[in-house]
N, C-alpha and C positions, 0 to 999 in steps of 0.2 A: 560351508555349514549354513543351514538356511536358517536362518534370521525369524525368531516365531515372538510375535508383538500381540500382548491380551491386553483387552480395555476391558475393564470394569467387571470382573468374573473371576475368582479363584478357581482355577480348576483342580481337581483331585488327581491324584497318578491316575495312572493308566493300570498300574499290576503294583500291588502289594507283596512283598517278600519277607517272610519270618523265620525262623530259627529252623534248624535242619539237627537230621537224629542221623545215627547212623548205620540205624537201620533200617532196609526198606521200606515205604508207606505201601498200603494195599492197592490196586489198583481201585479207583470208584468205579459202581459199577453203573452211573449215570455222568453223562458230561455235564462241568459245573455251567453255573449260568454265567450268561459271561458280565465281565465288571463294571460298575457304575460310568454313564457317561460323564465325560468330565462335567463339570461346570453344574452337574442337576443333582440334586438333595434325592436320595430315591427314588430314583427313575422305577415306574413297573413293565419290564421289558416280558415282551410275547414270550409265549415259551420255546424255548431254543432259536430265540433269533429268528423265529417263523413267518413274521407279519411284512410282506413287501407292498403292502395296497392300502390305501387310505383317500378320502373324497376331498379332504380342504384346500384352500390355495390362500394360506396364509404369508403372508409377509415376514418371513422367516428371520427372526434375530440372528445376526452373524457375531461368531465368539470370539473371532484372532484371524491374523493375517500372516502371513510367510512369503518372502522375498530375497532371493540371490543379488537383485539387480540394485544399482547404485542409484540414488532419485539426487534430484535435482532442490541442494535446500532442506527446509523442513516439510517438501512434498515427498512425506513419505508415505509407505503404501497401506499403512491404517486409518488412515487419511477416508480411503474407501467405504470405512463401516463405521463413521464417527455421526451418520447421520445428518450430517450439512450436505449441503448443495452450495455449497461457497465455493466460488471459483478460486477462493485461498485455499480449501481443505480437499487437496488434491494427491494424489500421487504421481509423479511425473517422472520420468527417465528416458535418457536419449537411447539408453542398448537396444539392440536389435530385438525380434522376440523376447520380449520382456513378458515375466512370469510372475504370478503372487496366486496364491495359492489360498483359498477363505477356509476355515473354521468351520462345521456348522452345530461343533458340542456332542451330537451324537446323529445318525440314522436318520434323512426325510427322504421323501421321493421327493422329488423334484422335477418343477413341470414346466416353469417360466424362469427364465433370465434377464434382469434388468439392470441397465448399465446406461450410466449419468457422465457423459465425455466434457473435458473440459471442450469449450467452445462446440461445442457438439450440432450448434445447427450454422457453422460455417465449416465446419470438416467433418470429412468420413472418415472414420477409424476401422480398421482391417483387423478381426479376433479370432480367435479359437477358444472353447469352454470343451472343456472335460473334468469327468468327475468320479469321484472313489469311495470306496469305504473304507480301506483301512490307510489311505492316506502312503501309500505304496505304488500300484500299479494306477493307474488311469486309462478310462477309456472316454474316448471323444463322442462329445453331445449336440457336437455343432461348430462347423468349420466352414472357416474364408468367408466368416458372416463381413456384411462391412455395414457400421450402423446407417443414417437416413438421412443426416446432415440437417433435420428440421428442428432439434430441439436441444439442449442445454438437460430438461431433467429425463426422467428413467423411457429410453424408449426397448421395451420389453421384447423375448425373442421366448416363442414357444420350441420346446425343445420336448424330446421324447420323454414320459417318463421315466424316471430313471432313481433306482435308491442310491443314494451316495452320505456321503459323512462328510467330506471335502470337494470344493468347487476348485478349479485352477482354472485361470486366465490368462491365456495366452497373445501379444496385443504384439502388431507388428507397426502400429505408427497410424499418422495423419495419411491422407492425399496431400497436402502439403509440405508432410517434413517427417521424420520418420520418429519424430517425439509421440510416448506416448502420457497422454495425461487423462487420466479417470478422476471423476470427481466422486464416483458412491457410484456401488455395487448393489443389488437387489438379487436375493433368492426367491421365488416360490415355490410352495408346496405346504406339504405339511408333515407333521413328525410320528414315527413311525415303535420308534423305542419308550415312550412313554403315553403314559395315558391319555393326557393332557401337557400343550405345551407350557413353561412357566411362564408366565404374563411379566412383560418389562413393565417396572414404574418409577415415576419421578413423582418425589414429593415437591410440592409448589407450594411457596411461598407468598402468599398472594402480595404482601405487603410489597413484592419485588416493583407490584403497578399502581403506587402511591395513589390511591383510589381514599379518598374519605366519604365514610359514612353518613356525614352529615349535608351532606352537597346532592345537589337533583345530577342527574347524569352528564349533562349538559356542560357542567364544569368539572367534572373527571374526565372526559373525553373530547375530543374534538368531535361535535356535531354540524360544526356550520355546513359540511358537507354531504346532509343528511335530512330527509323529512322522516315524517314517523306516522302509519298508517295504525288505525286501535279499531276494536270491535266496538269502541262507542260508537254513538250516533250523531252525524253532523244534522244538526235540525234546519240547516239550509236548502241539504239535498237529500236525506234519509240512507244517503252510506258513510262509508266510515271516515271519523274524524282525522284529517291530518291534523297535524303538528308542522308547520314550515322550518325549515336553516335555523331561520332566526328566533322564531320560539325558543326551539331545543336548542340555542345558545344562550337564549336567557334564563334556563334554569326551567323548562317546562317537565309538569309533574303529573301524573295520572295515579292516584293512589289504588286504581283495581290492577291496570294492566304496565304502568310505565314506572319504576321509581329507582331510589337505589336501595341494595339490600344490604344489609346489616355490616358485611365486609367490604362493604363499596363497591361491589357486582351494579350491573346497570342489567337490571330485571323486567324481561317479555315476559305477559302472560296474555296467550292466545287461549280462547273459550270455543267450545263447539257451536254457540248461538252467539250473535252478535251482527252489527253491522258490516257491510262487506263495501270494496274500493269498486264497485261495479256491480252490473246487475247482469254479466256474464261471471262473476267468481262464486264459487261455489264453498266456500270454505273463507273464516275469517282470521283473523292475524295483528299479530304487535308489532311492527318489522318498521326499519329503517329501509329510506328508500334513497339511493347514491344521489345527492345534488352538486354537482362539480361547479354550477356555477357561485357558488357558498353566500347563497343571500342576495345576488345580484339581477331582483325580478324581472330587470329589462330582458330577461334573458328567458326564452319558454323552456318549459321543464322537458316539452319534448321535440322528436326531429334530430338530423343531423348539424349539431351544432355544440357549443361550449360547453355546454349544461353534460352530455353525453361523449360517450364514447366510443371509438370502432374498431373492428377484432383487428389482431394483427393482420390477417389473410384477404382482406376488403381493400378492394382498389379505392386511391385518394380521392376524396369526394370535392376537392380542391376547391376548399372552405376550412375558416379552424374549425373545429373539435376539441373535446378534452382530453384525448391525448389516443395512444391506439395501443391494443393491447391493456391486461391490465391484472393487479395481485392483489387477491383481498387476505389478510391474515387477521386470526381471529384465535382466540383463546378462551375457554366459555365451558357450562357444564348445561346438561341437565338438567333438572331439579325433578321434573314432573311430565307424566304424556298420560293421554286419555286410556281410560281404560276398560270403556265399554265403546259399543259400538261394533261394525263389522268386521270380519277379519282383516280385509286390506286397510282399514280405517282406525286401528285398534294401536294404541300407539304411536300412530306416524306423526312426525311433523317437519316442516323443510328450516334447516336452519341457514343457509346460505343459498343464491344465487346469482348464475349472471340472467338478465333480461333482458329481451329486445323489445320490438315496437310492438309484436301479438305474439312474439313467440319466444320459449326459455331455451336458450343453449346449452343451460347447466341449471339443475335443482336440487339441490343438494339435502338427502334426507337422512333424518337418525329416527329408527326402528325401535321400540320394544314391546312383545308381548309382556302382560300380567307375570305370568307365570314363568317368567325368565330372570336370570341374574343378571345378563348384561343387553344392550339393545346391538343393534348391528345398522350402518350406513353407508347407504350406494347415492347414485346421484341415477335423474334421468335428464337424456338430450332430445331435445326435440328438434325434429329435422321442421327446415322452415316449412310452414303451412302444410303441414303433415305430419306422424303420427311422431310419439317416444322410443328411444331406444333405453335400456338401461342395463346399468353396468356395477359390479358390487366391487365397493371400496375398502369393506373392512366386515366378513363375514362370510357366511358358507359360500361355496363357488357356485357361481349364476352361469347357465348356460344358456338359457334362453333368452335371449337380447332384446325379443318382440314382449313379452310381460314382466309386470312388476316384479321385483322381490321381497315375496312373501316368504318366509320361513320358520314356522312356529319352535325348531330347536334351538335350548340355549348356544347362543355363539362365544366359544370358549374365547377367544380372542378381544371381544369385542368389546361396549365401554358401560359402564353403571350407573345408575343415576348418581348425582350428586359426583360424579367422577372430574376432573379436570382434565380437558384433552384441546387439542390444537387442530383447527384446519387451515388447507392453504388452498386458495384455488387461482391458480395461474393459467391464464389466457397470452400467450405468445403464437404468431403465423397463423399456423391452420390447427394448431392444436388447444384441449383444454384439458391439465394436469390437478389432478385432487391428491394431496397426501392428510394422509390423518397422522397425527404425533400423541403419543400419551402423554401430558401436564403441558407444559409450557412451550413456546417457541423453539426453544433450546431442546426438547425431549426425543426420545427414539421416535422414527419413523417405525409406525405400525401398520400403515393403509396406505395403498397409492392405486390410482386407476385413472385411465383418460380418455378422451375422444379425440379424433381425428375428421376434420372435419369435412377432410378432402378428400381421404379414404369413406367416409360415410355419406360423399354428393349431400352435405348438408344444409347447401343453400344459400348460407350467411353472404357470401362474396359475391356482393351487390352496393351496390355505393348508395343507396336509399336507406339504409339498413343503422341502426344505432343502438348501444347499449348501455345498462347500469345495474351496478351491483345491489343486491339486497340483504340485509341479515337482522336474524330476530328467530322469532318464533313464527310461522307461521303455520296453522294447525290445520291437517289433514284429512281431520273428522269430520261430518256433520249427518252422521248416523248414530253416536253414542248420546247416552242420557246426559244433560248438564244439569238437572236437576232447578234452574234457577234461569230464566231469559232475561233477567233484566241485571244481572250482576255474573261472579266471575264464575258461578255454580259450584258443583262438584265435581268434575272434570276437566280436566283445562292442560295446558302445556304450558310450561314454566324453564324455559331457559333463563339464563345469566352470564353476560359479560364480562372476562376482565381485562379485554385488550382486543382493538379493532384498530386494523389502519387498510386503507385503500390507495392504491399508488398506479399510476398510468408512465407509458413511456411515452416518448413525444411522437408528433405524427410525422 
């Protein structure tokens, strides 16, 4: 009897049954519609189950899991859609072909497969995926795949379109041993049985990041390992003001652009006029800038040394460093984006990245038009000394890698101002992993995309080569009206904080 495990969803039957006469009903002279998908409050389904094609590649919420096989422990196989990447929250089993079987509530095509192997970039795992609608017959979507052995989170497998309702996964073990251990399963596509799919949310608790209001940011957060660039004006050199380590640990305050907000948020506000960190930047910013050496000037902020650090995939420049490889997590909303200005310009702003000596690996951007309910966030990578690639994290599907994305329609999926959401951006070997979470740390995975840096002759792996994290607001405009050059005008971007940590592994 297979074993069928729901988190966090009441599902409704499948067929309601009522009282019977006994005499015969007429025949109808139209086939009914068919019944609500489980788990969704009135689904509005195509007529007669007609609609097999849809354009999104969304991050598909998975409903329940189902498993024959005996796991090892409390690695059991829900373990896979509980949304961690915790090498605890696993599913694990010695059987042979080992089977679990996903959920997906009702009807998607389905276009990508992602799968998060426990130790996954020191073994290859050997799979099978196929996939159903009525959770009966199955046909196969992708066989004697064996994952890459380079990474730990989602490395993704394009697979034919295909409508289904249930995924199964079929996993015959390590190169090492014939255990299978999956840490989290990923679908994409998008859904097909309703108009719109229902948006996961967590309510946050802000108080969870004992944040006082009454305090400069400086002492809610660990800043020592942080400067802070502002569109004020340094009147030494005419660009913009930093803030050092040790400033922003004694409590430094900028009441236009740096403060804390009402709920103990640690509040960027970037303006479309202001002073800039150079006289090659074209756009200004309220952003924190990674100092790993935390206040210890002996130490220059740039170059291969303490102060920075180098990608996993860079040969040892054998010298210390700050550590290699590296994970910024962040928790943060919104508040505000510019709202005039060009199209490409119109709303954007980057709220995280990694950076190197002239060039960004990772820049991570949140989108919204005016006229939209939610915004949408991709990142661009820049190949060394040469042009962007970019890739959509949480938003309409991006096909074309060589331009930006631009996309004036509402992104049903996507996040709202004043929204609470989560980024994670993880740099391990040759690769760099974005997921986006809805509320806090703990919340559903809703976004993930990455680069590949050795797949993309990216360049980085060079031992001259150094980097550091950034996050803040930094604004994307400098075509819209501010209305005001000498203050924070009427246009501006307005992020907030409620939880920032930067963490390196050793070299």
């Amino acid at each position: 009897m297979i074993r069928l495990i729901i988190l966090g969803i009441s599902f409704s039957a499948l067929f309601s049954c009522g009282g019977g006469s006994s005499a015969p009903s007429p025949a109808p002279t139209t086939p009914p519609e068919p019944p609500p998908a489980p788990g969704i409050a009135d689904p509005i389904y195509p007529p007669k189950y007609s609609v097999t094609t849809c354009s999104g590649l969304d991050f598909i919420h998975l409903r329940s899991t189902a498993s024959e096989n005996s796991t090892q422990g409390d690695f059991v196989d829900s373990n896979i859609i509980d949304s961690s990447l915790s090498e605890n929250s696993r599913w694990e089993t010695t059987e042979s072909a080992a089977q679990v079987t996903i959920e997906l509530g009702y009807r998607h095509l389905v276009k990508e497969i992602g799968m998060a192997w426990f130790n996954g970039e020191q073994q290859a795992y050997t799979f099978d995926i196929a996939v159903s609608e009525s959770g009966e017959t199955f046909t196969s979507i992708l066989s004697n795949e064996t994952s890459s052995k380079v990474t730990n989170s989602f490395e993704r497998f394009d697979v034919p379109d295909t409508v289904a309702r249930f995924v199964r996964i079929t996993s015959y073990g390590s190169d090492t041993n014939n255990i299978t251990a999956l840490t989290e399963a990923a679908v994409f596509g998008c859904p097909l049985d309703v108009s719109a799919a229902p948006i996961q949310t967590q309510n946050v608790d802000i108080s969870q990041f004992n944040l006082d209001p009454s305090l400069a940011p400086g002492k809610n957060f660990d800043l020592l390992t942080w400067a802070l660039d502002t569109p004020r004006t340094d009147p030494d050199d005419g660009f913009s003001l930093r803030a050092s380590e040790r400033e922003l640990d004694d409590g430094f305050v900028d009441e236009d652009y740096f403060y804390t907000a009402e709920d103990g948020g640690m509040v960027f506000i970037a303006t479309i006029f202001g002073a800039k960190t150079s006289a090659n930047t074209s756009f200004t910013r309220t952003e924190l800038r990674e100092m790993l050496r935390r206040g210890n000037t002996g130490i220059s902020t740039q170059g291969v040394n303490q102060n920075n650090w180098i990608l996993g995939y860079q040969p040892d420049p054998q010298r210390q460093v700050g550590g290699r490889g590296g994970l910024l997590k962040a928790t943060l909303k919104v508040d505000h984006v510019t709202t005039s200005g060009s199209q490409s310009h119109t709303g954007r702003v980057i709220i995280g990245q990694i950076h190197a000596d002239n060039d960004e690996p990772i820049r991570l951007y949140f989108k919204k038009f005016p006229n939209n309910d939610r915004g949408y966030i991709y990142f661009a990578h820049e190949i060394r000394n040469s042009d962007d690639i970019w890739k959509m994290v949480l938003g309409p599907r991006h096909t074309n890698e060589n331009n930006q994305a631009i996309y004036t329609s509402n992104p049903e999926q996507g996040i709202q101002l004043g929204e609470v959401f989560s980024y994670e951006i993880n740099q391990q070997g040759p690769r760099i992993d974005v997921l986006i979470r809805r509320g806090d740390l703990n919340g559903p995975i809703i976004g993930h995309q990455y680069v590949d840096m050795i797949q993309e002759s990216s360049g980085y792996d060079v031992i001259e080569e150094w980097n550091y994290f950034k996050a803040g607001a930094y604004s994307q405009n400098n075509t819209g009206n501010s209305g005001d050059t000498n203050g924070v005008g009427s246009d501006f971007d307005k992020v907030v904080l409620y939880h920032l940590n930067n963490s390196h592994g050793n070299q």
